[in-house]
C-alpha positions in Angstrom: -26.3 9.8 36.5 -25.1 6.3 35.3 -26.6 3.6 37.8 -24.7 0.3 37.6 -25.9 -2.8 36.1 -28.3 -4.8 38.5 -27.0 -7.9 39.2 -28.1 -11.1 41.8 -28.6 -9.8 45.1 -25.4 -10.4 47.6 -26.5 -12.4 51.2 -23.8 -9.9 53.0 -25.1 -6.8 54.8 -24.9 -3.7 52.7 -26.0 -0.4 54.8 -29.8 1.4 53.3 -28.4 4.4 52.5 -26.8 4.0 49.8 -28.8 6.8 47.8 -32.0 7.4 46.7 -31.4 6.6 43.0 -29.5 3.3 44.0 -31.1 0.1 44.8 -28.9 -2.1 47.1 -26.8 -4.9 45.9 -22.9 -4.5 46.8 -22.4 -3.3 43.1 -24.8 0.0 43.0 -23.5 0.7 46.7 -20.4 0.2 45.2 -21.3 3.3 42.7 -22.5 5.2 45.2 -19.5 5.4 46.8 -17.1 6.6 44.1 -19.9 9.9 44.2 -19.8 10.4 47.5 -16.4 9.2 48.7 -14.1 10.2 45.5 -10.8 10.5 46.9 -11.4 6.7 47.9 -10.8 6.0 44.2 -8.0 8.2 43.2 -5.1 6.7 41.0 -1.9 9.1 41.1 0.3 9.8 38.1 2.9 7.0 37.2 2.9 4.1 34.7 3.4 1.5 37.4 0.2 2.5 39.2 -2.8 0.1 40.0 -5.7 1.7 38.8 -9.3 1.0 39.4 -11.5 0.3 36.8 -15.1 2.3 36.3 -18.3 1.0 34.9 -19.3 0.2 32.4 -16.1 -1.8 31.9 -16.8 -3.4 35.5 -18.2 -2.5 38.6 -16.9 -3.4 42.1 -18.3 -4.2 45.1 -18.8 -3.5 48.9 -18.4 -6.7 50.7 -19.3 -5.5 53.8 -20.5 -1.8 55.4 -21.0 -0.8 59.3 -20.8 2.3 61.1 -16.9 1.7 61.7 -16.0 0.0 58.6 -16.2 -1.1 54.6 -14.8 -3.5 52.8 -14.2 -3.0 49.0 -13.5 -5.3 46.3 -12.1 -3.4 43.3 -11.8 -4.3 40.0 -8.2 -3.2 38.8 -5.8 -2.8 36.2 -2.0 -4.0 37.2 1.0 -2.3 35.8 1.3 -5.3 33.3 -2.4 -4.8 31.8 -4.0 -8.1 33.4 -7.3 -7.5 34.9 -7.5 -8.5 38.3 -9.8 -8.0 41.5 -8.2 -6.3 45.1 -9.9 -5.8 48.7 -9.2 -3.0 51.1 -10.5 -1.7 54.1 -11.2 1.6 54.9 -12.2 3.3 57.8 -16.3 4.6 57.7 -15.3 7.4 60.2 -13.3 10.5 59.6 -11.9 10.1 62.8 -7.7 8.7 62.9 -7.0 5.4 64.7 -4.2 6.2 67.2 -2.0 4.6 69.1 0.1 5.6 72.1 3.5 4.1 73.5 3.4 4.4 77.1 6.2 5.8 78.8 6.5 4.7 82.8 10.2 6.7 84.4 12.0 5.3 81.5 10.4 1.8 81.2 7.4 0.9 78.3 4.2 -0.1 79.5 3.1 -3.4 77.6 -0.6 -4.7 77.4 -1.2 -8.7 76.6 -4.2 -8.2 74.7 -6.6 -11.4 72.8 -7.1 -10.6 69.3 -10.0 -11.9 67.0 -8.3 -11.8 63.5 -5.2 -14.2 65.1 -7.5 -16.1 67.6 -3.8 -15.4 70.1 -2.2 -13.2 72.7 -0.5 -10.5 71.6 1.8 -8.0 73.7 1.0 -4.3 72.0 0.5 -0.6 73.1 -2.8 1.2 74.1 -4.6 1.5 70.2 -8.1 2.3 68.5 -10.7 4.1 66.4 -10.7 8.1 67.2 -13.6 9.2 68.9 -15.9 11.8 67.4 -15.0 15.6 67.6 -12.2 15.2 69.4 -8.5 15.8 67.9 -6.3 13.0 67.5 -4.1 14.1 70.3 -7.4 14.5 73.0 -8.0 11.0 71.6 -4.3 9.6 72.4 -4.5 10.9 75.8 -7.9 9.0 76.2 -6.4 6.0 75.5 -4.0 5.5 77.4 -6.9 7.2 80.4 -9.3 4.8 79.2 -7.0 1.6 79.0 -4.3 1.8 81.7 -6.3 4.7 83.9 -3.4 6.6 83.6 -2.8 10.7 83.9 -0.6 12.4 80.8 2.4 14.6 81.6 3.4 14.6 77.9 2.4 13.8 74.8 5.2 12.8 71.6 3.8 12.9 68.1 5.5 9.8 66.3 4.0 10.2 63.0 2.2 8.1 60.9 2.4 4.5 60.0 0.6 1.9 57.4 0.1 -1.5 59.2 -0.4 -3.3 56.1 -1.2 -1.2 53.1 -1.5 -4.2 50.4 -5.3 -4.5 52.1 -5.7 -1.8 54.6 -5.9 1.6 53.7 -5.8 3.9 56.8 -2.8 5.0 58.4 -2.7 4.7 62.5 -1.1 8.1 64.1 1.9 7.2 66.5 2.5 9.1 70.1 4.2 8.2 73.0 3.0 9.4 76.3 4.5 10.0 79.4 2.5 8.6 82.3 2.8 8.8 85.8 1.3 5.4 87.1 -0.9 2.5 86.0 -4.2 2.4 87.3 -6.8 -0.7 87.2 -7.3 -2.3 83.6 -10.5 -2.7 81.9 -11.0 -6.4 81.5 -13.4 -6.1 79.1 -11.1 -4.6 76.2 -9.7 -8.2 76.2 -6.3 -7.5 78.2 -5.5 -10.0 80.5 -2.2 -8.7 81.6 -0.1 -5.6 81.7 3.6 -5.3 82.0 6.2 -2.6 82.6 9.7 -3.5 80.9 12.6 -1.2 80.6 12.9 0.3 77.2 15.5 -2.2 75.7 14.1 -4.9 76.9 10.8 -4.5 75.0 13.3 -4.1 72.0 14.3 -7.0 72.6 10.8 -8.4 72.8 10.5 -7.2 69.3 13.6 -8.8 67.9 13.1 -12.3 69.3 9.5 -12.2 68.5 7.8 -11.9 71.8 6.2 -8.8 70.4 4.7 -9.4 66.7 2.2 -6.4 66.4 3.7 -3.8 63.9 2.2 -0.5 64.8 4.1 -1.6 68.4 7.3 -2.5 66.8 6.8 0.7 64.7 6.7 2.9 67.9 9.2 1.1 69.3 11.5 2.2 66.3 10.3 5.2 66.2 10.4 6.3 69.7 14.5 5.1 69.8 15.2 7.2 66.5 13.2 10.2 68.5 15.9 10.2 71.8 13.1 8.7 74.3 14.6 5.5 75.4 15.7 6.8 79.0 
């Protein structure tokens, strides 16, 4: 097997096991990875495809690695020939992110909820990692159990959505659920308020910008186009 080049140590964490035959700077995890995670590193047929270039041309890196998450830097080829670098993030657990638009008797059911990455409020629906062995639709219904402590009477597959695939590479499953009643909110999960709005108004909320987060907006769309609005 063709180990990459050693080259000066990286200060970021880079998870042990990267393999036996490896030692562990970002670039040899970085090799690791294309063994053991291939379909990570797939370029599909087409001329105006971003490929990913392999060693001994140049090696990538992993940026970061946790138990929920790694962050690649990937030396590419553009469409034009330049050589360029990308990051992405991918998800370390086989487990979908979903998340679940709650219905209330024809009204949505809105969280205000801090996130890090903005350092703001944001009004957005019930979302988050899978947990493991569970199927993605036991997982939305335990969302919206574990968030809003609320009971399931049905459960709408949405799809599939992308929140920003220029830099993250997962896709975030879509449901709406109806529910029967809000119980208490977990403060801890950073929600500070939860509000019930009737359907068109949390359009609205979208359209005037009130509401900003796109996997919301998407099920917002998406729910509409599906008939669910009353």
């Amino acid at each position: 097997m063709i180990r990459a080049v050693p080259v000066r140590r990286s200060p970021l964490t880079v998870s042990a096991d990267v393999g036996d035959l490896m030692d562990h700077t970002p670039q040899s995890a970085y090799a690791h990875l294309r063994v053991t995670q291939p379909r990570w590193f797939l370029t599909p047929h087409g001329d105006s495809a971003i490929s990913i270039m392999r060693w001994p041309m140049l090696e990538g890196q992993v940026v970061h690695r946790d138990e929920d998450r790694v962050v690649l830097e990937d030396p590419v080829v553009l469409p034009d020939g330049q050589h360029a670098r990308r990051l992405r993030l991918l998800s370390a657990r086989p487990e979908h992110q979903v998340a679940v638009l709650p219905l209330l008797e024809g009204r949505v059911v809105l969280t205000e909820r801090f996130q890090h990455a903005t350092r703001t409020w944001h009004w957005e629906i019930p979302r988050a990692a899978g947990v493991e062995g569970l199927a993605d639709t036991d997982n939305a219904v335990g969302q919206l159990q574990e968030q809003l402590s609320a009971s399931v009477s049905e459960l709408i597959g949405l799809g599939q959505v992308h929140p920003d695939p220029r830099v993250l590479a997962d896709p975030v499953l879509l449901y709406a659920g109806r529910i029967d009643s809000v119980g208490d909110v977990v403060a801890a999960g950073g929600v500070r308020r939860v509000w019930s709005v009737p359907f068109a108004e949390a359009e609205e909320m979208a359209l005037t910008g009130l509401v900003t987060d796109a996997v919301t907006i998407s099920a917002l769309f998406r729910a509409r186009q599906s008939g669910l609005t009353g």
